[in-house]
C-alpha distance (Angstrom), angle and dihedral (degrees) to the residues before:
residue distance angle dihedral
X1 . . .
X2 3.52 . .
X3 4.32 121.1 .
X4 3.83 87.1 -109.8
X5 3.37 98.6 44.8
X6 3.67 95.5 52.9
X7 4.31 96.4 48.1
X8 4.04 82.7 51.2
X9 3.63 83.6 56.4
X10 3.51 98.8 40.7
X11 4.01 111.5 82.8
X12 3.58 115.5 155.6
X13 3.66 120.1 -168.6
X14 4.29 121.9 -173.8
X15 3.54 100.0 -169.7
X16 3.41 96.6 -166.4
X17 4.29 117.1 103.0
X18 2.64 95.6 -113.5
X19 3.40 104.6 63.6
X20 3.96 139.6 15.8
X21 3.92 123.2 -167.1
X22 3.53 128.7 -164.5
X23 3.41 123.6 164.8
X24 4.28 111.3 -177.2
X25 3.44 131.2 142.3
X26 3.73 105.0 159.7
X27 3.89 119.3 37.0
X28 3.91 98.8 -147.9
X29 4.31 120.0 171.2
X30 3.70 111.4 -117.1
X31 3.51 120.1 -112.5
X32 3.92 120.5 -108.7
X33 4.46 91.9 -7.3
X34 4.47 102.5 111.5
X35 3.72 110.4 -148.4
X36 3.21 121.7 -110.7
X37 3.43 106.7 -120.8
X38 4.15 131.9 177.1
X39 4.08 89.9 -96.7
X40 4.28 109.0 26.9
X41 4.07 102.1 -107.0
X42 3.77 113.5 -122.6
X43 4.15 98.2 -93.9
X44 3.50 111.2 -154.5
X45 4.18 121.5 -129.9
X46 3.84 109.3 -112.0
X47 3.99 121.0 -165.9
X48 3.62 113.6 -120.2
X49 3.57 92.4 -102.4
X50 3.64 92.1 63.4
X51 4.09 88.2 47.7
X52 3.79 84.1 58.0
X53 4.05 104.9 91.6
X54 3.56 125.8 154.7
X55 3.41 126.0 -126.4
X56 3.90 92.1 -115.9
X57 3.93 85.6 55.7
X58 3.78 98.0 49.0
X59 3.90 87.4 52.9
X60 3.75 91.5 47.7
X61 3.91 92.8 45.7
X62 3.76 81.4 50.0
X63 3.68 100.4 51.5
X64 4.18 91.8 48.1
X65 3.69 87.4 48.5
X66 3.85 103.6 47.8
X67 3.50 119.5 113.6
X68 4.00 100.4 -111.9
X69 3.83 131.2 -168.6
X70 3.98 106.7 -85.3
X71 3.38 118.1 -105.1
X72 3.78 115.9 -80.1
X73 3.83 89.8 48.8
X74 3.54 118.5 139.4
X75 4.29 147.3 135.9
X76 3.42 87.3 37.1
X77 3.54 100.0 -60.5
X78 4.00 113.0 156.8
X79 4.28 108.2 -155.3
X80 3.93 116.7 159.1
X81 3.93 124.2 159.6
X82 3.34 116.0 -112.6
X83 4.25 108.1 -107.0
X84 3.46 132.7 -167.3
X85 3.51 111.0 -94.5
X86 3.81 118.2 -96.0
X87 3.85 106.0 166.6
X88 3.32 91.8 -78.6
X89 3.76 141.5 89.0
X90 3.94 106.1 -58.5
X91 4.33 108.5 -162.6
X92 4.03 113.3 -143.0
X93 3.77 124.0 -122.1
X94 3.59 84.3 -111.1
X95 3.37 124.3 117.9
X96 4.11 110.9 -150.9
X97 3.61 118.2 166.0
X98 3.72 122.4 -144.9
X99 3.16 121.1 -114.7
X100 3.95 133.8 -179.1
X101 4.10 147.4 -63.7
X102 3.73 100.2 -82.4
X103 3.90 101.2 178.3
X104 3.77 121.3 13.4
X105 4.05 113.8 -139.6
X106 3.52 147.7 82.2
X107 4.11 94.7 -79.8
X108 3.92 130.3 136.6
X109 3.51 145.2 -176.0
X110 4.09 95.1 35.5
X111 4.07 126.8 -163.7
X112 3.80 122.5 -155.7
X113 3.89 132.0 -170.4
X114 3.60 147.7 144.0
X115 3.75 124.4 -87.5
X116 3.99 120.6 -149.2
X117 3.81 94.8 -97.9
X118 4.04 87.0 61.7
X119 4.08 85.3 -110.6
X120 3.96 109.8 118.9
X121 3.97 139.4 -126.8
X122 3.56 130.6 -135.4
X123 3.64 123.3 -161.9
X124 3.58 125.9 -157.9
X125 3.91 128.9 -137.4
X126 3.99 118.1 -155.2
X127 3.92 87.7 36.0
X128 3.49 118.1 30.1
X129 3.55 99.2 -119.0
X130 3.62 134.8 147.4
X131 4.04 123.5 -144.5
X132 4.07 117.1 -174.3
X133 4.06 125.8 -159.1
X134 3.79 123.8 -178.2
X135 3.94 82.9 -148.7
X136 4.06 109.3 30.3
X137 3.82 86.7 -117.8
X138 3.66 104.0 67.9
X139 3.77 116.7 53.6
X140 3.88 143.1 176.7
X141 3.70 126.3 -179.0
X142 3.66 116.6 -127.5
X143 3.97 117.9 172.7
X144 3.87 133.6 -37.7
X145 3.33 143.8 -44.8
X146 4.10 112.9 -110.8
X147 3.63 91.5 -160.6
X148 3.92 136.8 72.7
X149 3.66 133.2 -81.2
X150 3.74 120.1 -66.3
X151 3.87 90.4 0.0
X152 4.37 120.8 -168.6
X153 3.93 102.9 -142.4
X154 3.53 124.1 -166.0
X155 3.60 136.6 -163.9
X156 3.70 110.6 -138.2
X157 3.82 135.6 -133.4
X158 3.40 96.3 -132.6
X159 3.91 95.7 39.1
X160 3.69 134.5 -84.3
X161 3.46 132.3 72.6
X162 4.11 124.5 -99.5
X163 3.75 119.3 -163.8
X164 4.23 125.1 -168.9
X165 4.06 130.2 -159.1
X166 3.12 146.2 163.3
X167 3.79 132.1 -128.2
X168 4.15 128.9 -163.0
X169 4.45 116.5 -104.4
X170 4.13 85.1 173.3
X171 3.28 123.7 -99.7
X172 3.70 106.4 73.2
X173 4.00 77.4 -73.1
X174 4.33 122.8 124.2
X175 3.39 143.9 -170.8
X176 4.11 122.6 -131.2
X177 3.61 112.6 -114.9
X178 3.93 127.5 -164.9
X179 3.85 147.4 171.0
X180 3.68 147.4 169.5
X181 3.26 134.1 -134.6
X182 4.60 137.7 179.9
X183 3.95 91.8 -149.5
X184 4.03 109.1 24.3
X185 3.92 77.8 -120.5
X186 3.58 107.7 79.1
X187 3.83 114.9 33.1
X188 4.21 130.1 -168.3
X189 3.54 129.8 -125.9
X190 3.84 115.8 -53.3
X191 3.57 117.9 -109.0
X192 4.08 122.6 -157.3
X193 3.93 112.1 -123.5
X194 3.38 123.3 -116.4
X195 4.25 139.1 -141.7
X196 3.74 130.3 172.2
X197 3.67 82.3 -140.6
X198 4.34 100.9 54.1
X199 3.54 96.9 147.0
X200 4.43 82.7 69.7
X201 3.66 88.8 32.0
X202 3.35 108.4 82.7
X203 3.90 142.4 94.4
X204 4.06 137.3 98.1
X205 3.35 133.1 -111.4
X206 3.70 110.5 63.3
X207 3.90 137.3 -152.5
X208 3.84 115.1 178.9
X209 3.68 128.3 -174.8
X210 3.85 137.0 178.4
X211 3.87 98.3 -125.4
X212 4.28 114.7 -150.0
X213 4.01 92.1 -93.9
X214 4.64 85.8 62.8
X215 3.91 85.6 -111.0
X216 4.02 113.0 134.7
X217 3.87 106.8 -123.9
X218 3.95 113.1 -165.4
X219 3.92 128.3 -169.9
X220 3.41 125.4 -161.2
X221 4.17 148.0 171.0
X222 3.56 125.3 -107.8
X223 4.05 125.7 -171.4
X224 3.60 125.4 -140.6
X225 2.77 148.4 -112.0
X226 3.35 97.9 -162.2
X227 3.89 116.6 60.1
X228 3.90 144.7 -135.9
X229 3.82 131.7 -130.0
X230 3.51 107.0 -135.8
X231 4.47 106.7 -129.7
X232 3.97 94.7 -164.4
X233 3.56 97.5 40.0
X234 4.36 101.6 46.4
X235 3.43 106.6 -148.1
X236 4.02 112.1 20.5
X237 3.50 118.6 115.3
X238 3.53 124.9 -157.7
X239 3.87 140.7 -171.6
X240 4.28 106.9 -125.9
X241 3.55 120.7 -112.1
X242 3.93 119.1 -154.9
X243 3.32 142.8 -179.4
X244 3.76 124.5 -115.1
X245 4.09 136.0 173.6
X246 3.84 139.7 -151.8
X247 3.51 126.8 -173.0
X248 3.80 122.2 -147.0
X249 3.99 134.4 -180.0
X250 3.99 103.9 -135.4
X251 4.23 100.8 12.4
X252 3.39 94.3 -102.4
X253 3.83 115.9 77.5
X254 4.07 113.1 38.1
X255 3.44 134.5 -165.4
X256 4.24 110.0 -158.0
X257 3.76 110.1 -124.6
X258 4.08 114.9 -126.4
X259 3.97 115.0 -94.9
X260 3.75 141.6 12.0
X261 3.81 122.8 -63.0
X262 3.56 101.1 -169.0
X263 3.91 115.5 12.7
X264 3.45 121.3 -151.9
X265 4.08 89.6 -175.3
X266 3.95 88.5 76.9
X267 3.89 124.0 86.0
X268 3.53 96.1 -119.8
X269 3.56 88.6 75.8
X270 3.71 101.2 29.5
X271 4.12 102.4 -127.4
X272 4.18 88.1 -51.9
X273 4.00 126.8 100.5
X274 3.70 112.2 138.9
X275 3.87 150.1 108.6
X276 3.97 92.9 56.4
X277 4.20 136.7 176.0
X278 3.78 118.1 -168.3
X279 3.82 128.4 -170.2
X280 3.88 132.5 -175.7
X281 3.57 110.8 -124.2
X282 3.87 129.2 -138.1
X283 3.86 86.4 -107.6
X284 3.93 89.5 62.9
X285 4.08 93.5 -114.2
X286 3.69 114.1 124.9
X287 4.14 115.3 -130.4
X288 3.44 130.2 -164.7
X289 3.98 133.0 -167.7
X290 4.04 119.7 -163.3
X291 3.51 154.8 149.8
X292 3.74 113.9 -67.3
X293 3.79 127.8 -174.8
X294 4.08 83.8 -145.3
X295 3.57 114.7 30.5
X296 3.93 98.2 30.6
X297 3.92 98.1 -139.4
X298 3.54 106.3 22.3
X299 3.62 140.7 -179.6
X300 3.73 146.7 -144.0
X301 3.85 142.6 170.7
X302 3.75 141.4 -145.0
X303 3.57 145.3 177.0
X304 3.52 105.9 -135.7
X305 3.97 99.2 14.3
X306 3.58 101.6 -107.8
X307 4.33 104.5 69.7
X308 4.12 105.0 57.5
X309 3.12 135.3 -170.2
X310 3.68 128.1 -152.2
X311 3.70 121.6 -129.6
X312 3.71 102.2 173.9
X313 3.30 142.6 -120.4
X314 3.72 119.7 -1.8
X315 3.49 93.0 -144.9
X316 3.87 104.7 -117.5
X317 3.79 133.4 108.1
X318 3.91 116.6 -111.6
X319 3.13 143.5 27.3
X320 4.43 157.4 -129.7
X321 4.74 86.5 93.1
X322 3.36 120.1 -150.9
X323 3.59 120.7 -174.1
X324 4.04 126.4 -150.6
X325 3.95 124.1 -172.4
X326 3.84 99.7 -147.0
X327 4.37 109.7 -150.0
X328 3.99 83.2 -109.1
X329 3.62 89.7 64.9
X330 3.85 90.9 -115.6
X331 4.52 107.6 138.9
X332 3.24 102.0 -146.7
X333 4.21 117.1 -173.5
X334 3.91 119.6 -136.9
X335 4.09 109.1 -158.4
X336 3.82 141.7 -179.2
X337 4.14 119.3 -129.2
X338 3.79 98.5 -170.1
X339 3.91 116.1 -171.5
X340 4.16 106.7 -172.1
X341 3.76 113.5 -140.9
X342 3.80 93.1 -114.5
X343 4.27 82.3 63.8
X344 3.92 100.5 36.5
X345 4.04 82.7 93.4
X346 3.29 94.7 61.5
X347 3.79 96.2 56.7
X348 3.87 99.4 46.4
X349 4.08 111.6 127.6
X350 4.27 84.6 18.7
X351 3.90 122.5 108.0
X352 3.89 95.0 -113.2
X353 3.82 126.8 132.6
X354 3.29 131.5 -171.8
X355 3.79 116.9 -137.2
X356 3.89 147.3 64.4
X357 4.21 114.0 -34.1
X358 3.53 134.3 173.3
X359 3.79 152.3 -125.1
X360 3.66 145.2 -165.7
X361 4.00 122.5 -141.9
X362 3.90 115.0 -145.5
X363 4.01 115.4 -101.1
X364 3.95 110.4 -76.5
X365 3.53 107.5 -134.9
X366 3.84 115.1 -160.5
């Protein structure tokens, strides 16, 4: 079976929050499984002779049908035109280009920011470490992380550092987590969040930003309770992940804004929105990369942070985005690839690492 064959093949789903795996390269139809569309498509009887495909001819059917880099496409540079979606993966009018392995391992759900001496910290999900780079290319790993899981860290205006994380009660429930720090090295005791509205307050996986107005904006994943049936894989059921925000005047006590700003629930992202990062570009326009049961990292974009719109698929394979505004102006994106032990098998003698990669986001021009 050929390399490309086998990533199509490969889709790798940890349904737990605090993690989402996806691992996709080539988005190939399956053979013989209709979509389920919103009106059933007129399927067309086929003898038994015709139902009769070898394996050698589903893989070749496959490889002509892929979706493949347009022509042009080279040095790692990932372009696709945005398309109406059809129930299948929809590319961004984005152009991102890949990068390299960064960190080697099985970690998830990364955080990256800049220390005081302009040099840069990395911290690892799945094992609390903590990797440092004087460039954001290069990095070594050197001790561990004194703050949760899958922390947000900001950099504050007035100095200091403030990091946020969530941590499990059961349930699909979590508390809020947060604590300061002077040097983003050394960090004080954590402090649970507050709201005077807790029973909308709640979720894991935070992203907080400082919108233009100085307000702290924070997005977050929520599970359930209701559930989606998965159209293009018959059969699995899962609970929906969506994406929700609060806003909050000093990081500490939040008030959840109304609606949803990413939801899961819909078919364009196939019952899965979570594990996002959100910057504000220098154009003013809010944009968002996350989890998507569809697209694998996707992204959106909003005026004032709270209406998105999706535009797809950013193009690269993994998943768990974080986002980091370098003082250049170059966005580069930080992302988990995640290969389970019951899948490593399956990738022996192919050119796939597990571990933290990166990639760049063309110029915005405003």
């Amino acid at each position: 079976m050929t390399k490309k064959i086998l990533i199509s093949l490969i889709i790798l789903v940890g349904l737990s929050v605090g993690g989402f795996f996806i691992y996709k390269n080539i988005s190939a139809p399956e053979a013989g499984v209709p979509k389920v569309e919103e009106e059933a498509p007129v399927v067309e009887e086929r003898s038994e002779e015709e139902e009769e495909v070898s394996e050698d001819k589903v893989e070749k059917q496959a490889e002509e049908q892929a979706v493949l880099p347009e022509e042009g496409e080279d040095q790692g540079v990932k372009f696709f035109h945005f398309e109406k979606f059809t129930g299948v993966e929809r590319k961004a009018d984005v152009k991102w280009t890949s990068e390299d392995l960064r960190v080697s391992g099985d970690f998830v759900d990364s955080e990256v920011f800049q220390l005081p001496d302009d040099s840069y910290a990395l911290h690892l999900g799945g094992f609390g470490k903590v990797a440092y780079s004087q460039d954001g290319l290069t990095w070594s790993i050197s001790g561990d992380s004194a703050v949760g899981e899958a922390p947000s860290i900001l950099k504050l205006p007035d100095g200091g550092y403030r990091a946020w994380w969530s941590v499990p009660k059961g349930d699909e429930t979590f508390d809020m987590l947060t604590a300061f720090s002077s040097d983003g090295y050394n960090w004080g005791n954590e402090t649970k969040l507050t709201s005077s509205n807790m029973e909308d307050f709640y979720g894991a996986l935070p992203a907080v930003i400082i919108s233009p107005d100085g307000t702290y904006r924070m997005y977050y994943t929520r599970t359930g309770p209701d559930t989606f049936m998965k159209s293009d894989l018959p059969g699995v059921e899962l609970y929906i992940k969506r994406i929700y925000s609060a806003h909050s005047s000093d990081g500490l006590a939040w008030e959840p804004d109304p609606g949803i700003r990413i939801d899961g629930g819909e078919e364009a992202d196939k019952g899965h929105s979570s594990s996002n990062d959100v910057y504000v570009r220098k154009d003013g326009k809010y944009e968002m990369v996350y989890n998507s049961g569809n697209y694998g990292i996707g992204i959106a974009v909003s005026d004032d942070g709270l209406n998105w719109t999706r535009l797809g698929s950013t193009g690269m394979d993994g998943a768990d985005p974080v986002v980091n505004v370098f003082s250049d102006g170059t966005v580069r994106m930080y992302y988990a690839v995640y290969i389970p032990e019951s899948k490593k098998q399956d990738v022996v003698g192919l050119d796939i690492q597990a571990g933290i990669y990166s990639a760049v986001r063309e110029p915005i021009l405003k």
